[in-house]
N, C-alpha and C positions, 0 to 999 in steps of 0.2 A: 424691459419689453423686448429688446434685441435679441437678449437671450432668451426668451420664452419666446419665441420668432423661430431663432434659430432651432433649437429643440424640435420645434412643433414639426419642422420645414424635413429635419432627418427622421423625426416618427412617422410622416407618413409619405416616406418616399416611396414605396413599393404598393401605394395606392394609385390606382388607375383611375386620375382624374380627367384625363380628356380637356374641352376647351370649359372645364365648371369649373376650374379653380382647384384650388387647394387649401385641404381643410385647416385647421389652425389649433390650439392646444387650447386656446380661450372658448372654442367653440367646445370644445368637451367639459371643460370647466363648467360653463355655463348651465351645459345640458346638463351634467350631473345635479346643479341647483336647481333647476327648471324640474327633475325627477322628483326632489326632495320635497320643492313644495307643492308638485301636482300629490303627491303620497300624501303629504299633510291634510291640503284641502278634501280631498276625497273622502280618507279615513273619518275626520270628523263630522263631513255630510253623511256619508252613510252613517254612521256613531248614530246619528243625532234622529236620523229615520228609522232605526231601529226602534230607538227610545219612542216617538210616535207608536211606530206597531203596537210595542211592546202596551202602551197606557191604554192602547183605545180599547173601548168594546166593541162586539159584532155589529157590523154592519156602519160602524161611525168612522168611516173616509175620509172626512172634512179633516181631524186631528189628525190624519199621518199625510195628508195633503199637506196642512199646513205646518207641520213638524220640519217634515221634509223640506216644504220650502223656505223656511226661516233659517233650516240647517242649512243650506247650501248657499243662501245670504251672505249669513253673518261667518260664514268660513271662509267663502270666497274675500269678501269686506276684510278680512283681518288678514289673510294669505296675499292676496294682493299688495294689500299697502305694506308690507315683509318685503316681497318680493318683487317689486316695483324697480326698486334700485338695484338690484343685483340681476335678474335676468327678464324684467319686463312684467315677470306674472303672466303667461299666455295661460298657464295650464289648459289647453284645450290645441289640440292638433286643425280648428277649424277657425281658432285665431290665427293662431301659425303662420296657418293657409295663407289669410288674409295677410299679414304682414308680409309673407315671400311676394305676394301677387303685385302688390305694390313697393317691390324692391327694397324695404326697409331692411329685412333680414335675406343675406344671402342663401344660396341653395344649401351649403350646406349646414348652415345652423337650423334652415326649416327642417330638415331630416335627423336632425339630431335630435331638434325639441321634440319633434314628433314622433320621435322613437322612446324619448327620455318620458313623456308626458301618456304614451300607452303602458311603458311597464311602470310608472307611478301608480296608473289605474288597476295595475293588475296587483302589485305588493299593496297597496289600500284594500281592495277586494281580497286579499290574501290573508293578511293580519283580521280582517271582519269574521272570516269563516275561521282560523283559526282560536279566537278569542268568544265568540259565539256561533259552535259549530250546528248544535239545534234552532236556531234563530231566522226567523224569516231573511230570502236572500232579497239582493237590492238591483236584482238586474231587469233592465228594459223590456218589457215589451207591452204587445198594442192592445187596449184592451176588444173582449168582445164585441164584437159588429162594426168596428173600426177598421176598414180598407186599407193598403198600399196607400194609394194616392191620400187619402186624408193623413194620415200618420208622415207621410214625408213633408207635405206642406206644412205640419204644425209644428213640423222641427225645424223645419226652411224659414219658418214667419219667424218664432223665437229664437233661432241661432241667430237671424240676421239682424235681429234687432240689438241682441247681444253684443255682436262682433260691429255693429258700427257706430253702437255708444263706444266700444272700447278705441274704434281709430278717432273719433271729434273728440273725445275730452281724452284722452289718454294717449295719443298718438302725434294727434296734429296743435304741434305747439303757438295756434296762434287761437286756441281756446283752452288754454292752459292760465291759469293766475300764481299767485303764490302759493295759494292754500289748494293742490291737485282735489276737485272733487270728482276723480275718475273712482276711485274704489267707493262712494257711494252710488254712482249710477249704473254702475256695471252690479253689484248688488242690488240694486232696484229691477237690472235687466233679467238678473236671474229670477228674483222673484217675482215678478210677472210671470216672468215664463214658464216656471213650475207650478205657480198656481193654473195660471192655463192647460199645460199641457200633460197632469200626473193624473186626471180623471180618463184621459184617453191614449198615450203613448208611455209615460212614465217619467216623461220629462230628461230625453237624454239631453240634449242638445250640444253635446260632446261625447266625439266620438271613444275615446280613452275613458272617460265616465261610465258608458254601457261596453266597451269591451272588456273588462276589468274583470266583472262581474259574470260577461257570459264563458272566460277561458273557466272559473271555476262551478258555474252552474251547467253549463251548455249551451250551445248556439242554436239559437230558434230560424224558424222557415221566415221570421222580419226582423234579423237582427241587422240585412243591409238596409232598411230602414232608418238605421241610426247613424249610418256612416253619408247617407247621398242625401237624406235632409240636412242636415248640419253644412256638409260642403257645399247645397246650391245655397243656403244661408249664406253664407260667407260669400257665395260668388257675387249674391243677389246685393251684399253691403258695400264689398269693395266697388261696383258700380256704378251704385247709389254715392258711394264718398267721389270719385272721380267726376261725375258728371256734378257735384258740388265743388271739387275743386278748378273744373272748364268755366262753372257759374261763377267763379270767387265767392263763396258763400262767405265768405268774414266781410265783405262792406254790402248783406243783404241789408242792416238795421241803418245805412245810411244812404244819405244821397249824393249824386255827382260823383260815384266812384269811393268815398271818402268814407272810411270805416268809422261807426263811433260806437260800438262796442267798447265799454269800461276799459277794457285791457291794451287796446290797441289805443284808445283814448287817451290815455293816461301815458302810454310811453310814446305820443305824436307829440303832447304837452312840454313845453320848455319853460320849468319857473323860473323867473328871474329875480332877484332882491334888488330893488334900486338903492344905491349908498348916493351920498353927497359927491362923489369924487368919480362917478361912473360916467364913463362915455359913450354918447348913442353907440348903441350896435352896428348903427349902417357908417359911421366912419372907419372900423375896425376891417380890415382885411379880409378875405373868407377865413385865410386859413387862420388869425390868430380870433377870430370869432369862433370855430369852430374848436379852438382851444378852448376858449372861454368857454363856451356851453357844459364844458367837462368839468371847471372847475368847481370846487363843493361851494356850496353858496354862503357858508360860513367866512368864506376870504375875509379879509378887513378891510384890503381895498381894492380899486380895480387894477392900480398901480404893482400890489402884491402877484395879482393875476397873470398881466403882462410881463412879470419875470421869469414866471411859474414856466408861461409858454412859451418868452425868448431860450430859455434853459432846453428847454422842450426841441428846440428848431435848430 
């Protein structure tokens, strides 16, 4: 890590950081992973809406509504839970947002993903049109008799709901368990969303999603549309999460302050095995009590224990 420090530190000397820091070699790394599987997810959404067009007959919407929205699910669902471990999975520059706004990721990783995660959208839309050049396109826009104003709140209501399923289960680790069910709910997020919003906007709610598509079809008179819904989404989440984190929303399910949430319940819980040879707790010291609490409950005695933590001390 020194060395990839160091490296990173002479590669970008002759960058004009100012008081934002200085970038780092893991943050390109990342972003170049963050491109690969914004490019994945894409490809196969659009892929899979194609395939919709492609089955329906005239006039039947409902099958490429719901093609599409199943496509964008079960792509996101499987890219996510890929990419989870490796760079987060934001694929959307209006998560991004949201995680720069709330300090999580510094300034310059939020510029990188968000650069990494618009040309994902555009080599996805690239490979689409290259591989079916006659084939209906998959870029955004609002349908007839659908306003400005209505078209940015239904990307505002569905990005936000998006981007703040993905900070409670996916972000904020004190509604985290063993088994992450962030890449089911953020697939749930999507598909609400697209079934809501593909009869009237097209269902961006990512901005790299509809830019993609418009670098190779063209940029429509509401193509900012898709970029300032999405981002007051995101503004509208992250201060929904904040005034839940002023509230302490993790001890809302209990009383006196005292969280009893399964998860938080469960690691506030101290089992104990009583042996023949155990001594009350309140004789023990704090500190070799709070040894004790460490030791696996398998011990054979309590005697084995107290050497475990004289050893320890």
């Amino acid at each position: 890590m020194s060395e990839m420090r160091k490296y990173s530190a002479s590669f970008f000397t002759f960058v004009p950081v100012f008081a934002l820091g200085r970038p780092e070699l893991p943050d390109l790394f990342a972003a170049a992973f963050e491109m690969l599987g914004t490019t994945l997810f894409l490809f196969f959404s659009f892929m899979i809406c194609l395939v919709g067009q492609n089955l329906s007959t005239e006039g039947n919407h409902l099958l490429i509504q719901v093609a599409c929205s199943l496509g964008f699910t079960t792509s996101a669902f499987l890219f996510v839970s890929v990419f989870y471990s490796v760079t987060g999975g934001a694929f959307n520059p209006a998560i991004s947002f949201s995680l720069f706004s709330l300090g999580i990721i510094k300034i310059w990783r939020f510029l990188f993903y968000s650069m990494a995660q618009i040309l994902g959208g555009i080599i996805a839309a690239a490979l689409i049109k290259a591989l079916f050049p006659g084939s209906p396109n998959v870029e955004n826009v609002l349908a007839p008799g659908v306003g400005y104003a209505r078209g940015v709140f239904l990307e505002a209501i569905a990005t936000g709901a998006l981007v703040l399923t993905v900070l409670i289960l996916a972000i904020d680790k004190r509604t985290m368990t063993g088994v992450s069910h962030a890449p089911f709910a953020i697939a749930a997020a999507l598909f609400l969303g697209h079934m809501m919003n593909i009869p009237y906007t097209g269902a961006g709610l990512n901005p790299a999603r509809s830019f993609g598509p418009a670098v190779l079809e063209g940029f429509h008179h509401d193509h900012w549309v898709y970029w300032v819904g999405p981002i007051l989404g995101s503004v509208f989440a992250v201060t929904v999460y904040k005034l839940l984190l002023y509230a302490k929303f993790w001890t809302f399910a209990g009383s006196g302050g005292k969280a009893q949430t399964v998860l938080l319940q469960l690691a506030e819980e101290k089992v104990v095995v009583p042996s023949e040879t155990s001594v009350p707790k309140e004789t023990l010291p704090n500190d070799e009590e709070n040894c004790l609490e460490r030791i696996d409950i398998d011990s054979p005695s309590t005697s084995a224990a107290r050497g475990h933590c004289t050893l320890d001390h």
